[in-house]
C-alpha positions as CSV (number, residue, x, y, z in Angstrom):
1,X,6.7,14.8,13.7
2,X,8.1,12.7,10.8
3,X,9.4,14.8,8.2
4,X,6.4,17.3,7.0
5,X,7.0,19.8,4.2
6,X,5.7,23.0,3.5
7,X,5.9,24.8,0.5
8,X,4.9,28.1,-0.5
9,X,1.8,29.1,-1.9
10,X,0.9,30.4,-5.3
11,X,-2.0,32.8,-4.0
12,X,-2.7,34.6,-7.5
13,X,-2.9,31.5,-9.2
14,X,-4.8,29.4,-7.0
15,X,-7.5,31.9,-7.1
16,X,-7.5,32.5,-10.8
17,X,-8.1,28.8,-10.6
18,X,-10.9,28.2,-7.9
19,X,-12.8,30.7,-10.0
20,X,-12.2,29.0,-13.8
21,X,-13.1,24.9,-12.2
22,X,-15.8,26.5,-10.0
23,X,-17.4,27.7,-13.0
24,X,-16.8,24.7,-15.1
25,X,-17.9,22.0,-12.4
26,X,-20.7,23.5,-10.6
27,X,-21.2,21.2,-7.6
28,X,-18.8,18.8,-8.1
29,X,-16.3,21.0,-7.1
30,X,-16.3,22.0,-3.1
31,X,-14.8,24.1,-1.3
32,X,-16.1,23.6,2.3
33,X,-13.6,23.2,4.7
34,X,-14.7,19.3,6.1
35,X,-14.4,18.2,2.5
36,X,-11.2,19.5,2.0
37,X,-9.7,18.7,5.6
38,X,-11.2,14.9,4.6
39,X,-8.9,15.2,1.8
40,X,-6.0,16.2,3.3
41,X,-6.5,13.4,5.6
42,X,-5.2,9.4,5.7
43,X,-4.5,7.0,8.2
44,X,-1.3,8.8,9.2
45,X,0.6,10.5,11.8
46,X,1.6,13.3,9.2
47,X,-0.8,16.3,10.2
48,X,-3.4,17.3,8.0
49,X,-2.5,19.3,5.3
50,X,-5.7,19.9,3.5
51,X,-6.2,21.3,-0.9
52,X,-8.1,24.6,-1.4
53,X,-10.7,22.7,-3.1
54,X,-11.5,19.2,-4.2
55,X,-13.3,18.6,-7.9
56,X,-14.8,15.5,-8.1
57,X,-14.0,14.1,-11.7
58,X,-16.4,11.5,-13.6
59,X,-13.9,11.3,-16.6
60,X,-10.4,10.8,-18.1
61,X,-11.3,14.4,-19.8
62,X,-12.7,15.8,-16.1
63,X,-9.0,15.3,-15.0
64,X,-7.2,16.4,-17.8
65,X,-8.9,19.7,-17.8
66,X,-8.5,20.2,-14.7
67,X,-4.8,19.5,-14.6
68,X,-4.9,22.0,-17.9
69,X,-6.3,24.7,-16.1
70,X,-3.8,24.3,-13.0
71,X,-0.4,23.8,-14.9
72,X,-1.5,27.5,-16.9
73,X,-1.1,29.0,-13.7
74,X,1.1,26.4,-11.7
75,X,-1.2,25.7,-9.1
76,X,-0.4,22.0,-7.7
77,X,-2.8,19.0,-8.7
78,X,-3.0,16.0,-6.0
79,X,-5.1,12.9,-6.9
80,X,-7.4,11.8,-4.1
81,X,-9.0,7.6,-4.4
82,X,-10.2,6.4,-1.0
83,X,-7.3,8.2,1.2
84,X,-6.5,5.0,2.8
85,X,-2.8,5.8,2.2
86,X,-0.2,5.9,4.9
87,X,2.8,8.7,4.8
88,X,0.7,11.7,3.8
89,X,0.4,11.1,0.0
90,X,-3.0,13.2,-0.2
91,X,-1.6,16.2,1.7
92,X,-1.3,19.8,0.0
93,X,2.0,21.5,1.8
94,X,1.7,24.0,-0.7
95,X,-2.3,24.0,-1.3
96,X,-4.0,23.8,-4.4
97,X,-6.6,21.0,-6.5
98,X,-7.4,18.0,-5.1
99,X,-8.7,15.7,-8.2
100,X,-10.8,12.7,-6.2
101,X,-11.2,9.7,-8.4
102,X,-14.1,7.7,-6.7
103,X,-16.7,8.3,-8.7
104,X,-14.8,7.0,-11.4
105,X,-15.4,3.6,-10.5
106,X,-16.4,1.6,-13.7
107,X,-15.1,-1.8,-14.9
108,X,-14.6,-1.2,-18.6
109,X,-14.3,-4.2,-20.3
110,X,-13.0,-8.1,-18.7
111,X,-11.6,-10.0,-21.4
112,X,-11.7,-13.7,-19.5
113,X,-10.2,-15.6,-22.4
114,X,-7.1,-12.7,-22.0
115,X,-7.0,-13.2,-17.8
116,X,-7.2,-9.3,-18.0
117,X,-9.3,-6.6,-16.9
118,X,-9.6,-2.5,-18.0
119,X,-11.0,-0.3,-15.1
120,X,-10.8,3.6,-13.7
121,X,-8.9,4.6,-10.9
122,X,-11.4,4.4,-8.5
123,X,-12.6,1.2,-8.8
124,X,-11.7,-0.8,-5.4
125,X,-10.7,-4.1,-5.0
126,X,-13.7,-5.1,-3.8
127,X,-15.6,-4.0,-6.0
128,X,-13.3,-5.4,-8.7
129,X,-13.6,-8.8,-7.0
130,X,-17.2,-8.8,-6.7
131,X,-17.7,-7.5,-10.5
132,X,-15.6,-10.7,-11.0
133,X,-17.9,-13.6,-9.1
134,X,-19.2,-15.3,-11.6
135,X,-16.6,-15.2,-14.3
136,X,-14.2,-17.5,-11.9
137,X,-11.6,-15.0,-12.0
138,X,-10.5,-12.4,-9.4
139,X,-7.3,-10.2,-9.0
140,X,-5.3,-11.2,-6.0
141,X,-3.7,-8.1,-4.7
142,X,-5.2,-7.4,-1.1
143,X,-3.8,-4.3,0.6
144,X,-5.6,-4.2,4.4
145,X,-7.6,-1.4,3.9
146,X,-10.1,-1.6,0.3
147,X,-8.2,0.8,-1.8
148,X,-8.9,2.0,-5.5
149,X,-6.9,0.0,-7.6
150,X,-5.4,3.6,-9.2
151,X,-4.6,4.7,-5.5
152,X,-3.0,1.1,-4.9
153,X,-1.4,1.3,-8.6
154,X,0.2,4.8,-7.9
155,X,1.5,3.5,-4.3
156,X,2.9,0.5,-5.5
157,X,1.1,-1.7,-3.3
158,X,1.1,-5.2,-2.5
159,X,-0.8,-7.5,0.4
160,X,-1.2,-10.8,1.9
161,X,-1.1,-12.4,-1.9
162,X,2.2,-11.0,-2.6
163,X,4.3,-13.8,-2.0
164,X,2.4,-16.2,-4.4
165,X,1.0,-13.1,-7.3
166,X,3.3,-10.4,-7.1
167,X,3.1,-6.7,-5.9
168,X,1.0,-4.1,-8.3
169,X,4.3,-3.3,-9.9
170,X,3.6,-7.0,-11.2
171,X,-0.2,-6.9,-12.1
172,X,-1.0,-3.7,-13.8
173,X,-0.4,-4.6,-17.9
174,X,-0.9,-0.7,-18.8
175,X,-2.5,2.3,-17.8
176,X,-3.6,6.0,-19.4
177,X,-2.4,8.9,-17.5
178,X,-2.6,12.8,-17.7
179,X,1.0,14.2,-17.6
180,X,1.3,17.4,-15.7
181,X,0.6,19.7,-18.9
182,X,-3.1,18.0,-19.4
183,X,-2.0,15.3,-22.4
184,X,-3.7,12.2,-21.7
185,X,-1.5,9.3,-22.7
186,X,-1.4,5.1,-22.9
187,X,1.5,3.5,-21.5
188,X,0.9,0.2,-23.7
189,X,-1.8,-2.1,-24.7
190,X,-3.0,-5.4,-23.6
191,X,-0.4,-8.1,-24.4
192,X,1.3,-9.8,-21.6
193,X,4.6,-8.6,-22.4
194,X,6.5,-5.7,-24.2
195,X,10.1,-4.9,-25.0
196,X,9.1,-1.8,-26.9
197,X,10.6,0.9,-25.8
198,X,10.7,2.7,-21.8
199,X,8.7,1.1,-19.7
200,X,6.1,3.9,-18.9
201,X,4.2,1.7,-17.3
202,X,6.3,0.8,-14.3
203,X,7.6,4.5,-14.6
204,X,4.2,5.5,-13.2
205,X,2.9,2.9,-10.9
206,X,4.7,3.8,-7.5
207,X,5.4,7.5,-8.7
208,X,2.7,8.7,-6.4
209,X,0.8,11.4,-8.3
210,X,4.0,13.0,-8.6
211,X,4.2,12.1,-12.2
212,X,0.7,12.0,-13.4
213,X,-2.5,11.0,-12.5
214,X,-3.8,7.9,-13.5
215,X,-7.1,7.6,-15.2
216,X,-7.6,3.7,-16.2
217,X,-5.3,0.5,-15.6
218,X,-5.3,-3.2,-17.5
219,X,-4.9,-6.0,-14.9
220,X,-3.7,-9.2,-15.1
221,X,-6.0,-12.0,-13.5
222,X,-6.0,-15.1,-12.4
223,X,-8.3,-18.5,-12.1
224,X,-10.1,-18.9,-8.9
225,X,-8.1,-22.1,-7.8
226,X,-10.2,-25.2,-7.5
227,X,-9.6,-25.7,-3.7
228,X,-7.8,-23.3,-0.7
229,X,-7.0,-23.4,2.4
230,X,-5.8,-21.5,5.4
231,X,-3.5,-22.8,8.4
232,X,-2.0,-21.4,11.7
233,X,0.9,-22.2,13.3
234,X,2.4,-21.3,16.5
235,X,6.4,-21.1,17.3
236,X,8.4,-20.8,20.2
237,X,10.4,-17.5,18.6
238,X,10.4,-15.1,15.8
239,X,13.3,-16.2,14.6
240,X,12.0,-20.4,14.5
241,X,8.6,-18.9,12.3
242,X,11.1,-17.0,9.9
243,X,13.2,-19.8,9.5
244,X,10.1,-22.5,8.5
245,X,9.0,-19.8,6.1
246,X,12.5,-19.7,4.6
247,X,12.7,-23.8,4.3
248,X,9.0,-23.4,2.8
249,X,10.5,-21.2,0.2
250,X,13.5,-23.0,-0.7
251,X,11.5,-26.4,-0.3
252,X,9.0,-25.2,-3.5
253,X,5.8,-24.8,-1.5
254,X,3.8,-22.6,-3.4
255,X,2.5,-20.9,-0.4
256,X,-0.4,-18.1,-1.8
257,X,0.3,-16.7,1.8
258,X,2.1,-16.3,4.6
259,X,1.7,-14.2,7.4
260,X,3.9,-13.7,11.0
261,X,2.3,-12.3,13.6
262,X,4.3,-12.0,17.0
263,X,2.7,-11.9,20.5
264,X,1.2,-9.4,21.4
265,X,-0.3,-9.1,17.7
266,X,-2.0,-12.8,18.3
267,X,-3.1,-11.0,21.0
268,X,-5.0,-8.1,19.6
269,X,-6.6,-10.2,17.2
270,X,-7.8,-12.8,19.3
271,X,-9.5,-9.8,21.7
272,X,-10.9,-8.4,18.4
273,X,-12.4,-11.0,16.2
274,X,-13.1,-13.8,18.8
275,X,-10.1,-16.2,18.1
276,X,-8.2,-18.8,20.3
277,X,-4.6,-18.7,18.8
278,X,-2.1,-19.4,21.2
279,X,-0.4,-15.9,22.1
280,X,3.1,-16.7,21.1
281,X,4.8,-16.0,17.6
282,X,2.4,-17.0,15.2
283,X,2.4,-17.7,11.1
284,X,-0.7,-17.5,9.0
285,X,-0.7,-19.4,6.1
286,X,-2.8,-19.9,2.8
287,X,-2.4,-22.6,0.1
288,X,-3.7,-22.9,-4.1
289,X,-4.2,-25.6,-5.6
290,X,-6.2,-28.6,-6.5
291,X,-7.6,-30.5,-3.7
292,X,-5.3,-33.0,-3.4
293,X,-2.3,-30.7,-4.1
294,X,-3.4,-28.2,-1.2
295,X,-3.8,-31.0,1.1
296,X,0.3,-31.9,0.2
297,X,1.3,-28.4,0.8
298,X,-0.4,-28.2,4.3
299,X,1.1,-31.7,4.9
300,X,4.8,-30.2,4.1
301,X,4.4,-27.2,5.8
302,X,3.4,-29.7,8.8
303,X,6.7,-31.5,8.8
304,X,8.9,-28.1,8.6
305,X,6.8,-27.1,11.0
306,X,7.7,-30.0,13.5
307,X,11.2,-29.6,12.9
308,X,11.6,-25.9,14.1
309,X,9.4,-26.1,17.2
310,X,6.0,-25.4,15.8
311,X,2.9,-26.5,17.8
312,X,-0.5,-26.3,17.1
313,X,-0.6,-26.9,13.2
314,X,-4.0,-27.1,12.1
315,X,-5.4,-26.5,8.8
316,X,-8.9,-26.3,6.9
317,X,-10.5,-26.1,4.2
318,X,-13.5,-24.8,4.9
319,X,-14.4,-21.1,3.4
320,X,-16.3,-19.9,6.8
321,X,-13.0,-20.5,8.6
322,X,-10.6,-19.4,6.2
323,X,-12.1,-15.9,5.4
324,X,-12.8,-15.4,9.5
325,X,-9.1,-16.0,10.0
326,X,-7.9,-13.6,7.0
327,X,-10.9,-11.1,7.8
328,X,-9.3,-11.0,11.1
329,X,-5.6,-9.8,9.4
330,X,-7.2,-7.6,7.7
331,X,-8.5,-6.0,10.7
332,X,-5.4,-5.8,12.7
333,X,-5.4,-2.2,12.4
334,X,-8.7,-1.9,14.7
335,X,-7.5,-4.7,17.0
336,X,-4.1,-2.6,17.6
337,X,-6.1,0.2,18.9
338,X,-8.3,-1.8,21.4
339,X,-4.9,-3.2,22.9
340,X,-4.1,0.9,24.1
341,X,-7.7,2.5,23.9
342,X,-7.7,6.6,23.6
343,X,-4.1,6.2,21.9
344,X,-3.6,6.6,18.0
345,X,-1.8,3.6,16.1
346,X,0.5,4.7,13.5
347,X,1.8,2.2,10.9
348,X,5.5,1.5,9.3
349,X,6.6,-0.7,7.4
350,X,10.4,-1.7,5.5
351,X,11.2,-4.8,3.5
352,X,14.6,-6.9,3.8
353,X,16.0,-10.0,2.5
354,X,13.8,-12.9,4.4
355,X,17.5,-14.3,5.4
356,X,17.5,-11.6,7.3
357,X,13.9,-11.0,8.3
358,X,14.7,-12.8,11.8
359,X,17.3,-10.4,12.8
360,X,15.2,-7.2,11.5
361,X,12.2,-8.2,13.5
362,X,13.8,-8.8,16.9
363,X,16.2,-5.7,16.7
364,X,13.2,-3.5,16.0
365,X,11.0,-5.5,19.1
366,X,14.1,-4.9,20.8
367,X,14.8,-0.7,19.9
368,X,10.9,-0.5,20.7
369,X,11.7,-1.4,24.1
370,X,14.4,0.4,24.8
371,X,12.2,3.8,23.9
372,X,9.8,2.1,25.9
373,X,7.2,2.2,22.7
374,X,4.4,-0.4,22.4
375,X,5.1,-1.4,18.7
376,X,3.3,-4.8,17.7
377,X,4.8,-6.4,14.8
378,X,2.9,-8.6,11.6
379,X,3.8,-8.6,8.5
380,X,4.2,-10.3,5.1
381,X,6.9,-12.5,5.3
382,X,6.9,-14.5,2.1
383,X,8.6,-11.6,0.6
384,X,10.5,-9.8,4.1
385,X,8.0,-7.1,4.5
386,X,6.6,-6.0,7.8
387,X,5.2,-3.5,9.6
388,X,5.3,-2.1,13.1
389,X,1.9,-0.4,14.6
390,X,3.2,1.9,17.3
391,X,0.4,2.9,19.9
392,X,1.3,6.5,20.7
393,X,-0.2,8.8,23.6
394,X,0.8,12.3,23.8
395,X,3.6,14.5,22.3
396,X,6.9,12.7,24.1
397,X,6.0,9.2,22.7
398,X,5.1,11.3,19.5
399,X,9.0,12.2,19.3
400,X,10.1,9.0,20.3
401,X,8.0,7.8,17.7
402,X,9.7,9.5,15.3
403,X,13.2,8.5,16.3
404,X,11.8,4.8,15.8
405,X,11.0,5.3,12.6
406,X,14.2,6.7,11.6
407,X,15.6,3.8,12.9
408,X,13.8,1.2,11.2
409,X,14.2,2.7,8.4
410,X,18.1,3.0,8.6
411,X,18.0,-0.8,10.4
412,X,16.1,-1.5,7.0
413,X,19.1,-0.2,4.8
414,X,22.1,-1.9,6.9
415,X,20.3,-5.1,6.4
416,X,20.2,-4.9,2.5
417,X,16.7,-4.1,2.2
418,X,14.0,-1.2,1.8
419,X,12.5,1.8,3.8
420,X,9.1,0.4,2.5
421,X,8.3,-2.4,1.2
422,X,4.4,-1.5,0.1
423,X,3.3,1.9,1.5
424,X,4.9,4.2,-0.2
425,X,7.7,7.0,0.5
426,X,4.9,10.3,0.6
427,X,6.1,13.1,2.5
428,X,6.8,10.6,5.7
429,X,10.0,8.7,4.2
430,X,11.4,11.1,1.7
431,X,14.7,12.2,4.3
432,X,15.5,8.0,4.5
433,X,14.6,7.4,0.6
434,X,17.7,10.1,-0.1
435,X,20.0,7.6,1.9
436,X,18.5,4.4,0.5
437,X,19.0,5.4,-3.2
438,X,22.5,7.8,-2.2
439,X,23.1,8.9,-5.8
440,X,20.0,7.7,-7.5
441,X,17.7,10.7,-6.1
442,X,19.1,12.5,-8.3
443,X,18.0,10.8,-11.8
444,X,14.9,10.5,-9.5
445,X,14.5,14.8,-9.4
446,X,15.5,14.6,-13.4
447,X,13.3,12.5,-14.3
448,X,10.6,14.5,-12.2
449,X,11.9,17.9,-13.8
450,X,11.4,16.6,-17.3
451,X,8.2,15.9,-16.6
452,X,6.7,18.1,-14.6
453,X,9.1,21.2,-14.7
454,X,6.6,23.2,-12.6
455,X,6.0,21.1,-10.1
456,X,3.0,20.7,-10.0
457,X,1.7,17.2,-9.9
458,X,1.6,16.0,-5.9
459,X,4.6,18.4,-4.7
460,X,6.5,17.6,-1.8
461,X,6.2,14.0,-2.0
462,X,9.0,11.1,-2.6
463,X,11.8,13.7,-3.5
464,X,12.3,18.0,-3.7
465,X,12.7,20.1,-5.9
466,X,14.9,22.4,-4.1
């Protein structure tokens, strides 16, 4: 089991404050044990750990009053959006609140003339995107699952669009957050850029609760380009894909995606949404432009293509058949677990430096092997991200698992790169995030301890305490 932690309960305080938010919240605060174990749960391998009761906030002022009534009694406060998170962010190892966000799910104010947009936390993308139609704007960032935007903001998360807009880290302006004692603050306003003081801003988004919680964001957005389209293209190795999306890089295609997807990935997807790719090592691509412009950038892709043993270019422009082909990415997750039916897929993911992308993908194809794991591998590879799904049956492959994980994560780190690129660290990464950062865990823990001396806000996640 990947590295799970338990902390010790504050049992007079936690029932001082059951009784004080029961009374002020009436019905939107539960109790029953399938709301709380839904709380405690994400698309994870990390067992659930579930909160001693959930209060469903509709305000800024329902979450800093809650948070109020916890830190008088230090009694831990863990935000809750859609729990589509990945290494147990929403767990309670030492019980307490769970403060879930969806219902605050207005879009405040869209100032097109500004490309910007004010919304709460639990808002999904989506919804944002939808909200968005018909003022020919949208936000880009497109994490698999539909996230809130505050649950995406607080993970640091990034998608499909990352290699052409940017991760979250990049797109959220400002935000308002309720620090650990119950004050409500604003991080900045709406101008594009800021060299006033610490950046608050960035201090938050990928602090995972543990910091705050955040109760409204500014996006940036951007113009719906004129024309798009997507592309497929097959190669004879890893290693030949990572190398044409290096040359599309360096060449100055301004690729709005880019996607590698190795065998037996093609595989799942083509068994799950009805495709015909050829099942060999696979990119995915996606260009922005005019219509003339997107047809050059498909045409230049094509040549690099050629050169590095690609078949099978093809490339449309036709909506129908770009959003089947991204609406199948977006549902790899399902497709992984047809390709082992009654086992559970677990997800990982690290970053590197694409020069090195080639050698990090086969090694870990390789390592899975040799633990005899199934462990299909897609990821974003504009920007060296990607992710292994490991198909896991029973408690040995558990463990073995486990070791795999390790090792990515330490494969990650020799390579120059990152134990996670866009899920998070949570309670699943925190051992390998001390030997990533060596020394720098430590301003990590002072910067935590200045905030949040008790400890309250989402404890046991990204570092300790202890």
């Amino acid at each position: 089991m990947p590295h799970q932690t338990t902390l010790p309960r504050n049992e007079t305080g936690i029932e001082t404050v059951l009784g004080i938010l029961k009374q002020r919240f009436g019905d939107r605060f539960q109790t029953g044990r399938s709301v709380r174990e839904q709380h405690g749960h994400t698309t994870t391998w990390i067992a659930n750990q579930p909160p001693d009761a959930v209060v469903f906030a509709q305000s800024t002022e329902d979450v800093a009053e809650t948070v109020r009534v916890a830190a008088d009694h230090k009694v831990p406060i863990i935000a809750f959006g859609t729990g589509t998170s990945l290494e147990g962010h929403v767990n309670a190892p030492g019980g307490g609140i769970c403060i879930d966000l969806s219902r605050m799910n207005a879009v405040l104010e869209v100032h097109p003339e500004d490309l910007d947009v004010v919304v709460q936390p639990g808002v999904t993308r989506k919804a944002l995107n939808e909200h968005l139609r018909d003022t020919g704007l949208f936000f880009p960032i497109d994490p698999g699952a539909d996230a809130s935007l505050g649950g995406m903001a607080a993970t640091r998360a990034s998608g499909t669009n990352a290699v052409r807009y940017g991760t979250m880290r990049d797109n959220v302006l400002s935000l308002e957050a309720v620090l650990p004692n119950g004050e409500i603050i604003r991080t900045g306003r709406r101008a594009k850029k800021s060299s006033a003081g610490y950046d608050l801003t960035r201090l938050l988004i990928g602090s995972e609760g543990t910091l705050g919680v955040i109760t409204e964001l500014t996006l940036r957005l951007y113009g719906i380009p004129e024309a798009m389209s997507a592309a497929r293209c097959a190669f004879p190795t890893v290693e030949a894909a990572c190398n044409a999306v290096i040359l599309a890089i360096q060449s100055g295609i301004p690729v709005a995606r880019i996607e590698l997807l190795d065998a037996e990935s093609v595989g799942a997807l083509n068994a799950y949404s009805k495709l015909d790719m050829s099942e060999e090592p696979m990119l995915l691509l996606e260009f922005h432009g005019t219509t003339a412009g997107v047809a050059e950038q498909a045409k230049m892709f094509g040549e690099i293509a050629d050169d590095l043993g690609g078949r099978g270019f093809e490339w449309t422009a036709n909506t129908e058949d770009r959003n089947r082909l991204w609406q199948a990415r977006h549902d790899a997750y399902w497709a992984m677990l047809q390709l082992r039916p009654g086992a559970q897929a677990f997800a990982t993911d690290v970053c590197v430096p694409i020069s090195r992308l080639a050698e990090a993908v086969t090694r870990t194809q390789d390592h899975a092997r040799e633990l005899d794991l199934r462990a299909p591998i897609l990821g974003h590879v504009g920007d060296g991200n990607f992710h292994a799904t490991l198909l896991i049956d029973g408690d040995a492959e558990r463990a073995r698992a486990d070791d795999f994980v390790i090792w990515l994560s330490q494969l990650a780190i020799e390579l120059d790169g990152t134990i996670t690129g866009e899920h998070g660290v949570g309670q699943g990464k925190m051992a390998s995030l001390v030997k990533e950062m060596d020394g720098a865990t430590e301003v990590m823990v002072a910067i935590k301890r200045a905030i949040d001396p008790d400890g309250i806000m989402n404890p046991g996640k990204i570092v300790s305490l202890d």
